[in-house]
N, C-alpha and C positions, 0 to 999 in steps of 0.2 A: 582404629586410630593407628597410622602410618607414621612410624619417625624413620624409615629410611630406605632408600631404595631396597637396599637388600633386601629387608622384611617384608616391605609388597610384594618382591618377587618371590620369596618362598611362601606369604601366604595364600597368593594367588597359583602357584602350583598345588598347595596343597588342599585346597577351598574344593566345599561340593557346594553347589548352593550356589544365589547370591547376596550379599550384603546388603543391608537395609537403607545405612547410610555411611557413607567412609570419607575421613577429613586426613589428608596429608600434608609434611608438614612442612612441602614444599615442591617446587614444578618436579624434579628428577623423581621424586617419589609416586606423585601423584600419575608422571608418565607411565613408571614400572607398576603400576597398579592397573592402570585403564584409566575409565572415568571415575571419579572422586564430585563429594558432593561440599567439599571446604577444602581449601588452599589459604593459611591465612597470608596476611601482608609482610609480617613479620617470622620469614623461618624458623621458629623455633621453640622450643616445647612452649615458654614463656606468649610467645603470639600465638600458636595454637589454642591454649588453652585462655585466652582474651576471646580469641571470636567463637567460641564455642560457644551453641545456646543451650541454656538452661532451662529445666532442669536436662541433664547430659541423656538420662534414660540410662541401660545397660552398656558400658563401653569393656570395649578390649582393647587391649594394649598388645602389639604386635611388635617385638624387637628382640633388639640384642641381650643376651646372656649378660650381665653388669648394667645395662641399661641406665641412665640418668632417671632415676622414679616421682620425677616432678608431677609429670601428667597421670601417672597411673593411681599414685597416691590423693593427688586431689578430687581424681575423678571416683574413685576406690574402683579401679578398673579391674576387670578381670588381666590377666599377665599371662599371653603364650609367647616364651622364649624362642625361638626361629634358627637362630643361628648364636655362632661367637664365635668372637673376633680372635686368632692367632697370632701373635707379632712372630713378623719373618726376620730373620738375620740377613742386614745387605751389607754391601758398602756404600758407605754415602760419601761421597767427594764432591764438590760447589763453594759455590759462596753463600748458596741462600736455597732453602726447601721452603717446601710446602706441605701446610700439614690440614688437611680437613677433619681430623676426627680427634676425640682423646686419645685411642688406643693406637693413631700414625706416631704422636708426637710422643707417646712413652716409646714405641717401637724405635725411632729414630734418636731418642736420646741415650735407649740399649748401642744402638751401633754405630753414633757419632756423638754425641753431645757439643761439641764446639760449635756447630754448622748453624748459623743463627736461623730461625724461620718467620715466615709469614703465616697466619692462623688465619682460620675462616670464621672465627667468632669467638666470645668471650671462654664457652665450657674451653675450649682446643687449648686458647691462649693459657686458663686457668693449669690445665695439666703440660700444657707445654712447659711452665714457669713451674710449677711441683718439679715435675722431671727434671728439670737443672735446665733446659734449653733458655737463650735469649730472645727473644721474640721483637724480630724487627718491626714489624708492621702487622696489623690485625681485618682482617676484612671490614669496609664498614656494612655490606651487606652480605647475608653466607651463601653466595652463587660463586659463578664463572665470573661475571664481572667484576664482583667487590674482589675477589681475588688477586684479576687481574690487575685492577687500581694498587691494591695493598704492595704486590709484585712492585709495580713501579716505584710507589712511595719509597718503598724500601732498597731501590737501587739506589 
């Protein structure tokens, strides 16, 4: 199980073998991966775990260090951590960012907090709003498009 680009690409560097069956949890993952045998409709650990069939059999869970442990917990997944996430020090100067992850919108409330944003879905928005950020607009689907939409909403 696939929640994010990053982690199909370092599981798929580090993989001998190949997989039985692998479901991601969304099109940019399932590309950084290969073939995938679920994409569900709904990006997100909450739709993954919807179309998943039961019983799941042995899953792994393939992610970030801090991870959201929705899926891993439900599934009682096994858990290889891959990576984690750094927040970098920038400057942010705009009217309006973009944040697609938890750990962009805590990073960017480290090094602006005023600069209102656009989220790609609920978790983002949730830590956007923790972090002190305003959150103009929220994607209504977590792609390039619903972004895009939200972007404009929010001008």
């Amino acid at each position: 199980m696939l929640t994010s680009a990053t982690g199909a690409s370092e599981l798929k560097r580090r993989s001998r073998g190949r997989a039985r069956r692998v479901a991601a949890i969304g099109p940019a993952t399932a590309e950084a991966w290969g073939s995938v045998d679920l994409v569900p409709a709904v990006s997100t650990q909450e739709g993954l775990l919807a179309e998943l069939p039961r019983p799941a059999g042995r899953v792994l869970f393939a992610g970030a260090e801090g991870a959201r442990p929705l899926l891993a917990e439900a599934l009682g997944a096994d858990v290889a951590v891959l990576y984690r996430t750094r927040p970098v020090r920038v400057e942010v100067d705009g009217d309006l960012a973009v944040v697609a992850s938890p750990s962009a919108a805590r990073a960017l409330a480290a090094a602006n907090p005023s600069v209102p944003v656009v989220s790609i879905g609920p978790e983002t928005t949730a830590a956007a709003v923790a972090a002190g950020l305003r959150v103009a607009a929220e994607a209504a689907t977590p792609d390039l498009d619903g972004l895009a939409a939200a972007v404009v909403e929010a001008g």
